[in-house]
Every structure is written in C-alpha cells, then in structure tokens.
C-alpha positions as CSV (number, residue, x, y, z in Angstrom):
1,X,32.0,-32.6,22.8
2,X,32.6,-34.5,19.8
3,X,28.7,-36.1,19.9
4,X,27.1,-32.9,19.9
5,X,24.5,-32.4,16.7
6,X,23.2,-29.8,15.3
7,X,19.4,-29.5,13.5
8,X,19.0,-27.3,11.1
9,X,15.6,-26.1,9.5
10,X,15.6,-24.7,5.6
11,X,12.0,-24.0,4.4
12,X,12.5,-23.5,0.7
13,X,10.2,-22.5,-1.7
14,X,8.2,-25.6,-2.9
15,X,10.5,-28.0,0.1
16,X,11.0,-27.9,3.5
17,X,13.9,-29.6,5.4
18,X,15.6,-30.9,8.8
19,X,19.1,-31.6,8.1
20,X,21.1,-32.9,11.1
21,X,24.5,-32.2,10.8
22,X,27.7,-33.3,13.7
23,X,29.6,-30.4,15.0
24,X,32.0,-30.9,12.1
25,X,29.6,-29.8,9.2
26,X,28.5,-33.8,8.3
27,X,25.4,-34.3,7.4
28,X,24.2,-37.1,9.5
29,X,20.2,-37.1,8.9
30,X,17.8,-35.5,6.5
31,X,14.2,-35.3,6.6
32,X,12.9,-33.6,3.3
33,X,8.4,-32.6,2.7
34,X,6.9,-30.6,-0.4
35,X,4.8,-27.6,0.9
36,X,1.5,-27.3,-1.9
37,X,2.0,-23.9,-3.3
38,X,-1.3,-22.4,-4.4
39,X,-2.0,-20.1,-7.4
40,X,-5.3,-18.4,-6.8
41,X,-5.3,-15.6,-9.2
42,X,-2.6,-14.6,-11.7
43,X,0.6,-13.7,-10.3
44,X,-0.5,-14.3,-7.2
45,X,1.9,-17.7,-5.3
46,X,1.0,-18.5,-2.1
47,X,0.8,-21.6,0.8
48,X,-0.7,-22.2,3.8
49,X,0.6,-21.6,6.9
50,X,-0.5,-23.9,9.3
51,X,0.7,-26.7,6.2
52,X,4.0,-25.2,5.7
53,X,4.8,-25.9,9.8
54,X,2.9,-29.5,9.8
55,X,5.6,-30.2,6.8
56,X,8.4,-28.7,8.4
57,X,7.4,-30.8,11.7
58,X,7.1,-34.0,10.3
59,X,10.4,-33.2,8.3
60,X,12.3,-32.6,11.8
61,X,10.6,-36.3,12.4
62,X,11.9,-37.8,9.6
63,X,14.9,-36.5,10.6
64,X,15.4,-37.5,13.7
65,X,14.1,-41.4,13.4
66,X,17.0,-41.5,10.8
67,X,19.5,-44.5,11.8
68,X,22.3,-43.2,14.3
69,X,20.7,-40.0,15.0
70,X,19.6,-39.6,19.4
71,X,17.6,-36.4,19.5
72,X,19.1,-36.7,23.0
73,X,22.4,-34.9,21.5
74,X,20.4,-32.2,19.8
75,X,22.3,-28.9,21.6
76,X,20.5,-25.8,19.2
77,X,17.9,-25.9,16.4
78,X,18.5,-23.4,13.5
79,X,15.9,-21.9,10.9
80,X,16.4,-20.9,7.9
81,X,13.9,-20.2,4.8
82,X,13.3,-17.9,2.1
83,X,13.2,-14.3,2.0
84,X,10.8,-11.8,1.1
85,X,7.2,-12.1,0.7
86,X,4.8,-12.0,3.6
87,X,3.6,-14.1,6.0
88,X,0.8,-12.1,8.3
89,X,-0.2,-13.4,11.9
90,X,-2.5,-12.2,14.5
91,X,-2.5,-11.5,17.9
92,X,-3.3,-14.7,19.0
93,X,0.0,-16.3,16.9
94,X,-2.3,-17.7,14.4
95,X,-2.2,-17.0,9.9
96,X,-3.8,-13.7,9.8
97,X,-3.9,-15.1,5.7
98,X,-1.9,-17.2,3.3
99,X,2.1,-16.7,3.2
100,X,2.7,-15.0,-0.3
101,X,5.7,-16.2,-1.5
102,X,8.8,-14.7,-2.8
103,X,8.0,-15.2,-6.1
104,X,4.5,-13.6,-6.2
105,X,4.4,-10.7,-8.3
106,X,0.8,-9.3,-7.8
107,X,1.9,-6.0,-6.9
108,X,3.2,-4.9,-9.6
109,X,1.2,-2.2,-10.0
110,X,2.0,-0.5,-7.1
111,X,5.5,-1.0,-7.5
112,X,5.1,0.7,-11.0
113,X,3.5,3.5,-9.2
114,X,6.0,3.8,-6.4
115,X,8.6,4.2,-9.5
116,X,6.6,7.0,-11.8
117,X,6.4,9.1,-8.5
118,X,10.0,8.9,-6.6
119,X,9.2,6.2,-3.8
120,X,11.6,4.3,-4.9
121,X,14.7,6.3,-5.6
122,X,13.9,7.9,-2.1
123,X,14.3,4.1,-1.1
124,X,17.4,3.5,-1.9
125,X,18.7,6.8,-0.1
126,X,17.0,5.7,3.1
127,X,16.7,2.0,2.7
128,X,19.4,1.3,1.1
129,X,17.5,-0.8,-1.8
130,X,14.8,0.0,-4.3
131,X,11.3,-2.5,-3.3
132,X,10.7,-5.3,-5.6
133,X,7.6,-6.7,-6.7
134,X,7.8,-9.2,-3.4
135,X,9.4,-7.0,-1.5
136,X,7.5,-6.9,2.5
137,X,6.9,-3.4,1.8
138,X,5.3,-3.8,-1.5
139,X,2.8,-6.7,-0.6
140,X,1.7,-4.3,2.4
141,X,0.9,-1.3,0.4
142,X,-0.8,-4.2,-2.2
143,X,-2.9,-5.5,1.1
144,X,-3.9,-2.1,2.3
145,X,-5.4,-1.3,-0.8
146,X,-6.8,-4.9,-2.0
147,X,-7.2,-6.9,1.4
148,X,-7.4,-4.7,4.0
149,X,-9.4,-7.1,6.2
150,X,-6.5,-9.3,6.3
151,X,-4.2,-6.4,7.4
152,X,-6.4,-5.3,10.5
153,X,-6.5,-8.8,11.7
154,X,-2.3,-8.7,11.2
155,X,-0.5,-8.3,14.8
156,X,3.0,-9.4,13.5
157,X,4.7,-8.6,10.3
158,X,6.8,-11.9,9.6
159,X,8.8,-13.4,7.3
160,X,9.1,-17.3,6.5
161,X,11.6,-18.5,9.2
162,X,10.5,-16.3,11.9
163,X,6.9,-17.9,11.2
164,X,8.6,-21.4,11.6
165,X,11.0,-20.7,14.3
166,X,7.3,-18.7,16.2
167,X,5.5,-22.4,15.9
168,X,8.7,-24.0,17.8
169,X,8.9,-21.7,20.1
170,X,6.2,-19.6,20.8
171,X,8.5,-16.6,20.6
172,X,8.1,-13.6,18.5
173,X,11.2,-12.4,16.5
174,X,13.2,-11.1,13.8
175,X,16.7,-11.1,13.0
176,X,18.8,-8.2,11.2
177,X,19.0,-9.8,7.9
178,X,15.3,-10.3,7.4
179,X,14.4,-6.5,9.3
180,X,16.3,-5.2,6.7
181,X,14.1,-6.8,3.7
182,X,12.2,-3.1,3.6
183,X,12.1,-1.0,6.8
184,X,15.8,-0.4,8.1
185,X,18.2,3.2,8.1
186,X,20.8,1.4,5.7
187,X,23.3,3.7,8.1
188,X,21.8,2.9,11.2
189,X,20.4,-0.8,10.7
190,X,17.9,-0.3,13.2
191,X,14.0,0.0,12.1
192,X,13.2,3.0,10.4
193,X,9.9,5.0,11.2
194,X,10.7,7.4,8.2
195,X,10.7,3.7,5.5
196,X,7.4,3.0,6.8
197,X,6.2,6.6,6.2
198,X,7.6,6.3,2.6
199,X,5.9,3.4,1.8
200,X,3.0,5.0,3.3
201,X,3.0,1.7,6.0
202,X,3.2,3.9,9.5
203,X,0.3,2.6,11.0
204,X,2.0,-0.9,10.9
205,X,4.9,0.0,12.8
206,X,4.0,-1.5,16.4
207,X,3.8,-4.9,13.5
208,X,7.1,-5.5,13.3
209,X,8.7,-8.0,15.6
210,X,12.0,-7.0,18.0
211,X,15.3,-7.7,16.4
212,X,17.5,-10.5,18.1
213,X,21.1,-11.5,16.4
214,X,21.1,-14.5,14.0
215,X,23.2,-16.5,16.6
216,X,21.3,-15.4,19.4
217,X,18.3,-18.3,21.2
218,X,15.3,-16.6,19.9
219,X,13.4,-19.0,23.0
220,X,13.8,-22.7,23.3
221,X,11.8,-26.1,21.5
222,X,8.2,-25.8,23.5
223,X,6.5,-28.6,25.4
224,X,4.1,-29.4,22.9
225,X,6.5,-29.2,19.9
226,X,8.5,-31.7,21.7
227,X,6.4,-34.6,21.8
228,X,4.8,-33.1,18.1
229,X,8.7,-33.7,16.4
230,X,10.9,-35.6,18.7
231,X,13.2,-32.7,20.1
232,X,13.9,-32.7,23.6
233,X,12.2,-29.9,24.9
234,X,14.2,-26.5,26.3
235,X,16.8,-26.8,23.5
236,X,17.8,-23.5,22.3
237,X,16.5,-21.8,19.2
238,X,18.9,-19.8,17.5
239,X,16.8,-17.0,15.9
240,X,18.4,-17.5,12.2
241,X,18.6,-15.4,8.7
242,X,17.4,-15.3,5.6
243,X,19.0,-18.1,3.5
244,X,20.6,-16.4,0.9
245,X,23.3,-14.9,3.9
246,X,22.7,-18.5,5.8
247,X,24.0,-19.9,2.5
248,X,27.2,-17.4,2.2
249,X,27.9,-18.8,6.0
250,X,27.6,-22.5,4.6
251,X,29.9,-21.9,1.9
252,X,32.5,-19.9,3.7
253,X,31.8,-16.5,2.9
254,X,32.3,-14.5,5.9
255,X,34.5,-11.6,4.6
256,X,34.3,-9.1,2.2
257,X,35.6,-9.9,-1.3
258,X,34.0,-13.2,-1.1
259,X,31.3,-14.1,-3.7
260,X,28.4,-16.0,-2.8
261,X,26.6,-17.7,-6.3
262,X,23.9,-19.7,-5.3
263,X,21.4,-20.9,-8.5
264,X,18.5,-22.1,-7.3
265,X,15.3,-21.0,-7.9
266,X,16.5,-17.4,-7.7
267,X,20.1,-16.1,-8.4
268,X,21.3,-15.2,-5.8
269,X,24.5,-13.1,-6.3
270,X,26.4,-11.2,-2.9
271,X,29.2,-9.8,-1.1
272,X,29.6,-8.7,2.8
273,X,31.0,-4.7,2.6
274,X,31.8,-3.0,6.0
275,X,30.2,0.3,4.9
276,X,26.6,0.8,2.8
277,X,26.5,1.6,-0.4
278,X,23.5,2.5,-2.4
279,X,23.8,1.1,-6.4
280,X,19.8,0.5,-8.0
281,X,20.7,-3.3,-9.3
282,X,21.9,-4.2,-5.6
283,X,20.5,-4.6,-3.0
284,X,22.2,-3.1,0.2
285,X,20.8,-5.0,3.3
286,X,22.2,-5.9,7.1
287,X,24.7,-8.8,7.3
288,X,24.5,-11.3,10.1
289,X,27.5,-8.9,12.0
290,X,26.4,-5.4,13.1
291,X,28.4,-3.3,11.2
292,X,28.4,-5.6,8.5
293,X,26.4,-4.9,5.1
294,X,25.0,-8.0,2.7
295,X,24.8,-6.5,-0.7
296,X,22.7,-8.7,-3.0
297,X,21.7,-8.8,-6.9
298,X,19.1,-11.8,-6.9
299,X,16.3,-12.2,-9.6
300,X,14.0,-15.4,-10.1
301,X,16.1,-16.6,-13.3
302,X,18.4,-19.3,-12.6
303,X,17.8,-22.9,-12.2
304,X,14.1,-23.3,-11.7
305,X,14.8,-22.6,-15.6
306,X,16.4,-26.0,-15.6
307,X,14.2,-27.5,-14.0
308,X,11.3,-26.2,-16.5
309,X,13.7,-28.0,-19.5
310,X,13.7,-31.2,-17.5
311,X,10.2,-31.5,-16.9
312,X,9.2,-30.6,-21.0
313,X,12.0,-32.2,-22.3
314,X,14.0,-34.8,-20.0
315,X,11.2,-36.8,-18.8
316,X,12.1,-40.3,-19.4
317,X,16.0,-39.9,-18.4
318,X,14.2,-38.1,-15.4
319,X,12.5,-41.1,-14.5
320,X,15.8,-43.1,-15.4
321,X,17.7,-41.4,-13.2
322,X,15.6,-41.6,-9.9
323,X,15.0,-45.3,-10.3
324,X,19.1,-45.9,-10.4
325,X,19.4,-43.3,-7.7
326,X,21.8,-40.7,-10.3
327,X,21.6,-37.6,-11.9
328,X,19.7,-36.8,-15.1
329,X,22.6,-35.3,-16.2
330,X,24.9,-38.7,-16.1
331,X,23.1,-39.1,-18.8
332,X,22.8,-35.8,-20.6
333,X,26.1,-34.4,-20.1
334,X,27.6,-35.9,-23.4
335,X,24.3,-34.3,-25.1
336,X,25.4,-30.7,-24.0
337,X,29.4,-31.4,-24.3
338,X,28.9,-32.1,-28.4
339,X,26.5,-28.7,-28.2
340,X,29.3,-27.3,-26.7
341,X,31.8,-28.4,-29.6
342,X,30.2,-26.6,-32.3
343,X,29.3,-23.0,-30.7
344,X,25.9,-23.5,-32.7
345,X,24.5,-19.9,-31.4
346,X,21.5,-21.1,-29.4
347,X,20.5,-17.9,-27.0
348,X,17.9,-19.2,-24.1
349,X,16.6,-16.3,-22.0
350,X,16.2,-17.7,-18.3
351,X,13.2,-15.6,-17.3
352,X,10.2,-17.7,-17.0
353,X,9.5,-16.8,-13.6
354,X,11.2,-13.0,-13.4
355,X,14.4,-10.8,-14.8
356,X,16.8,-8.3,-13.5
357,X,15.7,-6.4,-16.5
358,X,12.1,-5.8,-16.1
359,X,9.0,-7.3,-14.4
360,X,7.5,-7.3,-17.7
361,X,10.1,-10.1,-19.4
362,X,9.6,-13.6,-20.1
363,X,11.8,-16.6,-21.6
364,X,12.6,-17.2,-24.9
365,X,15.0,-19.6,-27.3
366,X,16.6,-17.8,-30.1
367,X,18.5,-18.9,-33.1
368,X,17.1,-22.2,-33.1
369,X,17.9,-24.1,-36.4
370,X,16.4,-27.6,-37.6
371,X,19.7,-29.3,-37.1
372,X,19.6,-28.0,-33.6
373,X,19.5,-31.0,-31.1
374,X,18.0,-31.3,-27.5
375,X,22.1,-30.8,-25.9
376,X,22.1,-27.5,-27.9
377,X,18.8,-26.4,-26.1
378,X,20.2,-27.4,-22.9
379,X,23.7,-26.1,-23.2
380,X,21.8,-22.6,-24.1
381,X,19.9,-22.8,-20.6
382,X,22.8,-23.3,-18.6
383,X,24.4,-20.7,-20.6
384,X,21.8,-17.8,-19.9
385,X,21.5,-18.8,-16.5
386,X,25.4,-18.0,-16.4
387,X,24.6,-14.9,-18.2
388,X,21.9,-13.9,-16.3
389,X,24.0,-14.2,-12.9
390,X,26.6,-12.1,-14.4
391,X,24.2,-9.6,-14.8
392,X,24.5,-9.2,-11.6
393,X,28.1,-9.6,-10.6
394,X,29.0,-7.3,-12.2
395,X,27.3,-4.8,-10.5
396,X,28.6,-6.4,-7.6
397,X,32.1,-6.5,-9.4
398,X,31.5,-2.6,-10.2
399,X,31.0,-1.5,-6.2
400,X,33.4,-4.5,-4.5
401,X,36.6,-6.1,-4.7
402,X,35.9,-9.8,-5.9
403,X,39.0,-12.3,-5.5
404,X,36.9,-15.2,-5.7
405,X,33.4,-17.6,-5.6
406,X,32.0,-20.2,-4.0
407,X,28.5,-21.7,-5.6
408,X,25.9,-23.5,-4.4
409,X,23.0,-24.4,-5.7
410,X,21.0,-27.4,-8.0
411,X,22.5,-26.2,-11.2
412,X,26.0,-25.9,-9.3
413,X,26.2,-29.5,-9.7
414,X,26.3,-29.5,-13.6
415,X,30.3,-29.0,-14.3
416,X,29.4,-27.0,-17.3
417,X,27.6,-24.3,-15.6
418,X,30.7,-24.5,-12.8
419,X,33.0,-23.4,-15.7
420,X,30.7,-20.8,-17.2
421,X,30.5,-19.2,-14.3
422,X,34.0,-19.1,-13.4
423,X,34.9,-18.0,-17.2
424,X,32.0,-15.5,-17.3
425,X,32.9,-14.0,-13.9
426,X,36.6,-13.9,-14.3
427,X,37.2,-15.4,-10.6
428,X,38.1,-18.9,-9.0
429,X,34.4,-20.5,-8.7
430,X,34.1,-23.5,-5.7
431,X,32.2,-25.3,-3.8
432,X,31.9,-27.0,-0.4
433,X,31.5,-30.6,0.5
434,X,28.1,-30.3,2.4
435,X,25.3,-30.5,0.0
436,X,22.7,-28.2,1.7
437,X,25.2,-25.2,2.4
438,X,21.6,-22.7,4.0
439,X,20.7,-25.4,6.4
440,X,24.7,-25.7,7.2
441,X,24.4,-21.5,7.8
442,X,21.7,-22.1,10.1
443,X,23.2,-25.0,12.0
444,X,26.0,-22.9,12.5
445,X,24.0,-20.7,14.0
446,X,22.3,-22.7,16.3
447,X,25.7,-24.4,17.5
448,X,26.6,-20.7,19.0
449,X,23.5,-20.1,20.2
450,X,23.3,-23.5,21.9
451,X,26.9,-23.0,22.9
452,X,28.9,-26.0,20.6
453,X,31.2,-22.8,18.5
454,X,31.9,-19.3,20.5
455,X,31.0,-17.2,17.2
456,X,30.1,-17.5,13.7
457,X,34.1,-17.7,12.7
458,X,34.9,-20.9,14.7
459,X,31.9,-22.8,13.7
460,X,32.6,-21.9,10.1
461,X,36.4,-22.8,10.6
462,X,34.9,-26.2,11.9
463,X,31.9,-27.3,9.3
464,X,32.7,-25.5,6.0
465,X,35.2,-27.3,3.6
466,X,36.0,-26.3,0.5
467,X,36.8,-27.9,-2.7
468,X,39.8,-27.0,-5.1
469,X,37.6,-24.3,-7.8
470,X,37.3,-24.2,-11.7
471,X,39.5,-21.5,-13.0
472,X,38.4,-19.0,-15.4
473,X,39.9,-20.6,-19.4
474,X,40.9,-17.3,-21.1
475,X,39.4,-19.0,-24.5
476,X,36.1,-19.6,-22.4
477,X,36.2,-16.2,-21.1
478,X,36.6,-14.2,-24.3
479,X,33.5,-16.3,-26.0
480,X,31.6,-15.5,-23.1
481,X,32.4,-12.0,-23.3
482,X,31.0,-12.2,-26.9
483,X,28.1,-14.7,-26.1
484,X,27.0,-12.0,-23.4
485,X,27.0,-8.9,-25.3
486,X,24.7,-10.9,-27.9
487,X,22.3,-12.2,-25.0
488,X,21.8,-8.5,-23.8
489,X,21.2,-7.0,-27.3
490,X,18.6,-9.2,-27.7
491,X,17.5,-8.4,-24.4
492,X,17.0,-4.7,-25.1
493,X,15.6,-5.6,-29.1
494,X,12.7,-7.1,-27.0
495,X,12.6,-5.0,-24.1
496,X,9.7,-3.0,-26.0
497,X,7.7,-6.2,-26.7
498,X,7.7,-7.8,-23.1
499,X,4.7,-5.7,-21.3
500,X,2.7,-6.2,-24.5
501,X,3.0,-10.3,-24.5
502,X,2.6,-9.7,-20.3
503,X,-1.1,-8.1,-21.7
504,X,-1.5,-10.7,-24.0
505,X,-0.9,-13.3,-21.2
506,X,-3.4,-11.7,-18.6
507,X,-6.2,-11.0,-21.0
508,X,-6.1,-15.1,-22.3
C-alpha cells in the first residue's frame, strides 16, 4: 500500500533521531534531540542511558506530531545507532553503568598490552579484526580490571541500538553486524567461545545477547512505550545494524565492489566481500546477509574536524547561516575556492579526536604562512579529511575490486570535499537524495520486517536514489597524488613526537 510509513531510529553520537520516511524512501517527518555526553576523566566519553532513551522517545514524538504524519500507518520501526563501545545492563533490563561511547579511548593501555604480547595478531586470525581502543572487547578487559563492580552487576553485553530497540520492546537481542564488533569466527560468523578466551572475557559469555537477522522483528512497540511516544502498540521491531552497514543500505551499497564513504564524526570507509579476509588496517566483520562480509577502515578523523574549524573560526557566519535557514558554507565556499586557486601548501592533519596511524596522534596545521587566509585553513581541512579517508581506501582498494562510491555524510555536502574524494580515490563518488542515508538503512529494515518490501533488495530498489557522481579530474588526481605523499611524510616525521605531546597532555 502506497500509505504505508516507515520510522526509523538513528542514535548518533551527540544526536538522536526519528525519521519517518513513505515506503518510497521520502522523508516525511523528523524528530531530532542532543544526548549530554559526559567526560568524567580523561579519555573517558560517556552518556546516560536512561537519557539517551528519554531523547530518543521524545524524538519518535516529535516525529510523529509532525503535520501529515498518522502514527496509525506506522507498519515497522527500525534502529539504528553507533557502533562500538559499551553499553552494560543488568538482569532486571536496567544501566548496569554509563554507555561508553565509540569514541572513548581509556583503554589504551590494555590495548597496548594486548599488542606487545600477540592478542591482537591472534585476533585477526580468529576474529577477523585487530581490537581498537573502543572496541567491546577492549572496554571489557578495561572494566574487569578498573570497574569490576559494574561488570558483575552486567547481565547483557549490548551495544547502542540493541539498548534502544530493548527499551521499545522489552526484548533482548543482537544482530550479526554488531555480534561481530569482537566475539565472532570470521569463517563461521557465529559467537566464538575461543575470542572470548583470547581476550581473556570467558566468563562473560552467557552476556551476550542471541543473534536475530537485521530484517528480522526483534519483538513489537510495548504497551507502555506506546502511550510514552505515540506508536501504536504491537508494531514490529525490526532488530537493525550498526549504522555504518545501515548507511551502505541507504546509499545503495548492497554488492561487492560498491564503496561506502560516509564522513561524519568517524570515516567510515567499506565494501561487502563474499569471503573473509584478514588485512590489519581493515576491519573484516559480518554483513547484514549471512555469507556476506562488511570489511571496514573507519578512524575518528573526518568531519567532526570540520566542525572543530567552524566552532573556532566560523562563528558569526555560523550564526548567519541558522538564522536564514542555509549552510555556513553558502557563504564560505568562495573563501576556500580562491585557496584552492593558488595551491598555497597548507597541510591540516584531521586527528583531533583519533588516527588510522596511531592512538597516540593529534591534529596539527602545517605550512602556515602570514599571507595565509581563513579559506586556506579551511580548504586544508577538507583536504586532510580526503586524505585521511584515502588512507583507508586504499587498503580497501588493495584487497577489493572498487568500480565506484557513494558518500554520505556532513562534510559530503561541501562540493569541494565531493571532488577530492572522487580525484583522491580514483572512482565515480555520489550521493543519494535522502539526507539521513543510516535512518533510511534502518527503515528499510523495518519495512521487511514489518512486511511493506520482501528483502533488503526490493526495499532498496524502492527508497534509494542516486544522484549523477563527480568524476575523478586527472589534473585533480595527480596533485592529490603529490598532496598525499607530502601529508603522510609528515605523518611519519611526527610519528615519534605524538605519545610524548599525549604525556604532555595527561600530566597538564
């Protein structure tokens, strides 16, 4: 039926949304509420629970009081959010502690450890990935050793959505894309008692929650969420995915040699495969098919960078911008297009909040001059944002067949960082019309599960269209073959530097 809508859940890092979409991948309705992110110590990022669902609820509300939106023709609710971290609950489906964020980086230690002794080449092998700093298996060892009160009053292992989708439903559950964050065979896909025993995590095994497919009803709206957000109760919950693979299913992405770019707060850089391999600057995890492989090279350095140059630099066009309802960048585009004129030399590196190249790094601006304008600054941040996703796609590039990219993201929207990527990759970089391409993944999801698509295919042949893509300029892509060599040498000129300024920064 043509009337049918679709609600989709996306609980991002700092924002959490409830995008209604119609069966044809509109978006009819969004409801949009910050989540307070806390910083108790040093490295360490977390939220509350309990907020992070009272947002997402009064987000779905928001939602669904939107003008021309009847709750009535809601036929499947999908959740997506961010992968990673930890979010620990107890027996009695309550926080069993704080979620910890994706881009909490407290364990570093033990990840360090894990690397001196072998854990995390014998990861790979088995797991199919080396941990991260935020990795589930990480912040557990971290929490045995740290916290372990808040471990022994943890029943359920969880990640962000599965919390969320828990508080709709009631209903304990994982899907394969977030399982495979740490504890899957990479051969089998199924949980892996032997990953657990690496990480030295056995005794949490009973933790983790059953696996039900992504486009599976992971149980149904509850009685008391009902009247809480407006959702007619009963309607199915699809049981959803992490949003970087909910994003490559908004954008299209569905087979291999598809490229998936999304710069947000992390870049996020992927390909489906229909066999595992095992490379150290990918990670190798389950796709949303069985038999299916998402290999991903993410970091925390893409536009959460350009955000930081906004906020220190951009203020009042900021300001201009949201009172005439535009983008900052109507007005700072012909800024960055004379920067662009002159080649000035301006290197930004985009790791103020993590690197691909160690968990040691940090930002910096090199070459600066005095006759150096703001555009040149800002034309160098987009630029090593490019650079730092082609870090990664090319280990992607390396392993898979690439004949082509689609890109999502904030910084997506900036035409100059389109055309970097497309010249720095080599491949046809596009978009999509729908603006919130993980929420679109997730409603697509909850359409099968609720019974509006028969699979993941249909629904994407339905919802996703594309736009025509920027094509790689051969002048473009030889200066960024040059511009990129330069970025890494510096790189690996300060490579030696970067854990003594991290000491610097934690003794201050």
């Amino acid at each position: 039926m043509s009337d049918n809508l679709l609600l989709a859940i996306d609980s991002g890092l700092t924002v959490t949304k409830a995008v209604v979409f119609d069966r044809h991948g509109t978006e009819v309705a969004v409801g949009e509420r910050r989540i307070t992110v806390h910083y108790p110590h040093p490295h360490h990022v977390e939220r509350d629970m309990d907020e992070a669902w009272a947002a997402t609820a009064a987000a779905i509300r928001d939602a669904l009081a939107a003008p021309g939106v009847d709750a009535a023709r809601v036929r499947g609710v999908g959740v997506t959010a961010h992968g990673d971290g930890l979010y620990p609950v107890t027996a009695d489906l309550r926080p069993a502690g704080p979620g910890i964020l994706s881009l909490d980086s407290r364990a570093v230690a033990v990840l360090e450890r894990w690397q001196r002794v072998g854990v995390a080449d014998e990861a790979l092998t088995r797991t199919g990935q080396t941990p991260h700093v935020s990795a589930p298996a990480t912040l557990l060892a971290w929490l045995a050793e740290e916290r372990p009160e808040c471990l022994a009053r943890t029943r359920w292992v969880m990640a962000c959505k599965d919390w969320i989708r828990l508080c709709l439903t009631g209903e304990v559950a994982t899907d394969p894309t977030e399982a495979s964050e740490s504890f899957t065979d990479v051969e089998t896909q199924d949980y892996s008692a032997e990953a657990l025993r690496l990480f030295g995590l056995s005794a949490l095994e009973p933790c983790l929650p059953p696996v039900v497919a992504c486009d599976a009803s992971a149980g149904r709206v509850s009685t008391e969420v009902a009247a809480e957000t407006g959702l007619p109760a009963g309607t199915p919950v699809a049981t959803g995915l992490h949003d970087v693979t909910a994003a490559a299913i908004g954008l299209g992405n569905i087979h291999p040699g598809e490229l998936t770019v999304v710069a947000g707060t992390y870049s996020i850089n992927e390909t489906i495969s229909t066999h595992p391999a095992r490379n150290p600057s990918v990670a190798c995890r389950n796709g949303f098919r069985p038999g299916e492989w998402m290999n991903m090279a993410i970091s925390p350095a893409s536009s959460a960078n350009i955000d930081w140059v906004l906020r220190e630099f951009c203020q009042r066009e900021q300001v201009e911008a949201e009172a005439r309802g535009g983008s900052v960048f109507d007005t700072l585009q012909p800024e960055i297009e004379r920067a662009a004129e002159d080649r000035a030399g301006v290197f930004f590196h985009p790791f103020l909040y993590g690197s691909p190249l160690s968990d040691r790094a940090s930002g910096g601006l090199f070459g600066l001059k005095g006759w150096h304008t703001r555009g040149h600054v800002l034309l160098a941040v987009l630029e090593g944002i490019a650079y730092n996703h082609r870090t990664h796609v090319d280990a992607l590039k390396a392993a898979f067949p690439l004949e082509r990219a689609r890109a999502a993201g904030g910084g997506v929207r900036n035409p100059v960082l389109r055309q970097r990527f497309a010249d720095n990759f080599r491949l046809p970089v596009g978009t999509v019309s729908a603006n919130e391409v993980s929420a679109l993944g997730a409603a697509v999801c909850a359409g099968v599960a609720g019974g509006v698509y028969e699979g993941i295919d249909t629904g994407v042949a339905e919802a996703v269209h594309p736009a025509a893509p920027h094509e790689p300029d051969p002048q473009g892509a030889e200066a960024a073959d040059e511009g990129y060599a330069l970025y890494r040498q510096l790189a690996k000129a300060l490579e030696p530097l970067w854990p003594k300024l991290s000491d610097r920064e934690v003794r201050q």
